[in-house]
N, C-alpha and C positions, 0 to 999 in steps of 0.2 A: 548621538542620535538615539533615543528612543524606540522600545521597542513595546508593541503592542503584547501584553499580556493574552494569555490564550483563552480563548473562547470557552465558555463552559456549555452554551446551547448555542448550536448555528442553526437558522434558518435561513435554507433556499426557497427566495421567490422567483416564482412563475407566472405569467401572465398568459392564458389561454382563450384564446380570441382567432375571426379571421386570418390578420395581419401574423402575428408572430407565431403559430404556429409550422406552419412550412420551418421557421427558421430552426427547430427546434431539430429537424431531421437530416437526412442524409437526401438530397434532392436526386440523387441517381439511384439510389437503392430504391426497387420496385415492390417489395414486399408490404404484406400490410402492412398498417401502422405502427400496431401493437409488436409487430417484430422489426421494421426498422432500426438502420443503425443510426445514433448519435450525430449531427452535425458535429464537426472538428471545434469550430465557435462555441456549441452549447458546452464541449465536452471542457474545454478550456474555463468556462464560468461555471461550471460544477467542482472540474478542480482548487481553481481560484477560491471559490465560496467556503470550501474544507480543511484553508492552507491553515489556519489555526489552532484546529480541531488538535484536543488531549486524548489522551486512552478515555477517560469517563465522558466526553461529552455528547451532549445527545444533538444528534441531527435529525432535521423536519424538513417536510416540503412543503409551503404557504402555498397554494396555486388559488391565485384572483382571475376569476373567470368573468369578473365583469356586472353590469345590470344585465345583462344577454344570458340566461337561463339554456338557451338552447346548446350552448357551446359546453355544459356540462360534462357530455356524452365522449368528449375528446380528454378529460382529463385520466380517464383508467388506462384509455391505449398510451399515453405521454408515460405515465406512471410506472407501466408494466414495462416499454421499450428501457426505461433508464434502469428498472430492478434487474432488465435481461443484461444490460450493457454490465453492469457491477457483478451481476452473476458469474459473465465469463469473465473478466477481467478478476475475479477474486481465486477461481480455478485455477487460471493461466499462472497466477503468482501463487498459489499454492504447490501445483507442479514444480515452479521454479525451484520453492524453495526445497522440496523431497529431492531437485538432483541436485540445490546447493550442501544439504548434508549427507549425502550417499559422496558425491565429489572428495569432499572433506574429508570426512572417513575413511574414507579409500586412500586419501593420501597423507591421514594420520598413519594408517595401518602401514602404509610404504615405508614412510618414514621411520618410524619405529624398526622395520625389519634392518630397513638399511645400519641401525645405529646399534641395535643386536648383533648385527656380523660385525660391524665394524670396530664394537666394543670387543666382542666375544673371540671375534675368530683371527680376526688380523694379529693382538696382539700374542696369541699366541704360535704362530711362523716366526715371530722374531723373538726368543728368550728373554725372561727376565732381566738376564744379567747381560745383554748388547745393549750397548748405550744410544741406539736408535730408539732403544724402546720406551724411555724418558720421552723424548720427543714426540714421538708417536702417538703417544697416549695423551700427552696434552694437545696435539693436533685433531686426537678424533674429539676429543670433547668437546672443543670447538666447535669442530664440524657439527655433532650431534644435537649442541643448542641452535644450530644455523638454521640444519633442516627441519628440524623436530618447529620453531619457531611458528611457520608462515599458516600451517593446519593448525596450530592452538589458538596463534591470532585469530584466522577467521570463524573460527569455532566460539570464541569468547565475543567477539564484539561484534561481528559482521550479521549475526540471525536478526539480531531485534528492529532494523529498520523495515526488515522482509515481513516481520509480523507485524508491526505496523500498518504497513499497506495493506493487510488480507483483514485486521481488524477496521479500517476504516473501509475497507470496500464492502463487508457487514454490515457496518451498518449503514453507509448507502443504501444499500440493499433494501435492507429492511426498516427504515427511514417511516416516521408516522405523517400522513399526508392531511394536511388542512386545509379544506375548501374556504375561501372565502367569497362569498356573493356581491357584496356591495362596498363601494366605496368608504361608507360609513366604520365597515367594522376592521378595512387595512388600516384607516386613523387613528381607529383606538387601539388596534393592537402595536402600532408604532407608538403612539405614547406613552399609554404604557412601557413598553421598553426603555425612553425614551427618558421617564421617570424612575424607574429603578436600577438605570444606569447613572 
C-alpha cells in the first residue's frame, strides 16, 4: 500500500453561509461567536486536513462565502473562534511539555544520585579484597545502565513529537486566510492546483 507523500501547502476549505455555519460551533456554548468553542465535527476536519502537514509547510484557510455578499461579516468571528481554539490548545501543549522536561530532569537527577551512592559508597562497606565485591560491582553497573536508561530515553526521543504539535498549532494559528466570493474563482483556483499537481 502506498503512502501519500506530505503535503507541502494545505488548504482548509470553508464554506460560510446560512446552512453550514451553526455546524461550525459548539450549539450549547452561549458565548458570542467570535468566542465560541469548536464543534467536535469541525474540530476533527481541521485535524484531518493537517494530518499531512511537514515542519515547512504552509497552511491557509480558502473560506467561499458564496454570491451572498452579506455573509462576509461571519467570516472574522469563524476565523478569530478557530485562532482562539489553536491559541489554547498550543499553551496547554506547551505547559505540557515544561512539566515533560522538569519531570525528566528531576528523574535524570534521581537517577544519577542513586548510581553515585551506589557506585561510590556501597562498594566501599565491602573491601576490595571480599570477593562479594567482584560481584557487586558488576551488579551495580548493571543496575546503573538500568536506571540511568528510561530518563535519557525520554529525553532523546520522546521531545520532538510534543514540538511538533505546538509548531503545527502555530501555525494554525496564524494560518493566512482567503476570501473567495464567487464560484468562478474556487474553479480556477482548483485547477490550477489541479494542473500543477
Amino acid at each position: 500500500m502506498a503512502t501519500k507523500p506530505p503535503a507541502k501547502n494545505v488548504s482548509i476549505f470553508l464554506t460560510v453561509d446560512n446552512n453550514s455555519i451553526g455546524n461550525y460551533f459548539n450549539s450549547h456554548d452561549p458565548a458570542p461567536l467570535y468566542r465560541r468553542q469548536l464543534s467536535y465535527d469541525f474540530q476533527n476536519y481541521l485535524n484531518s486536513s493537517v494530518a499531512l502537514t511537514k515542519r515547512f509547510s504552509i497552511i491557509d484557510y480558502k473560506i467561499f462565502t458564496g454570491e451572498n455578499v452579506n455573509m462576509r461579516f461571519l467570516v472574522e468571528p469563524l476565523v478569530q473562534s478557530i485562532r482562539r481554539h489553536f491559541q489554547i490548545k498550543r499553551e496547554l501543549k506547551k505547559i505540557e511539555f515544561r512539566k515533560f522536561k522538569k519531570r525528566n530532569y528531576f528523574l535524570l537527577i534521581i537517577s544519577i544520585l542513586i548510581v553515585m551512592f551506589c557506585q561510590g559508597l556501597l562498594p566501599e562497606i565491602f573491601g576490595q579484597d571480599h570477593r562479594i565485591h567482584s560481584m557487586l560491582s558488576n551488579a551495580l553497573d548493571v543496575f546503573s545502565w538500568v536506571i540511568l536508561w528510561k530518563p535519557i530515553e525520554r529525553l532523546i526521543f520522546n521531545w520532538n513529537p510534543i514540538l511538533k504539535e505546538i509548531l503545527l498549532f502555530d501555525k494554525m494559528m496564524n494560518a493566512k486566510v482567503i476570501i473567495i466570493d464567487n464560484e468562478e474563482e474556487l474553479v480556477n483556483y482548483h485547477m490550477e492546483h489541479i494542473d500543477a499537481a
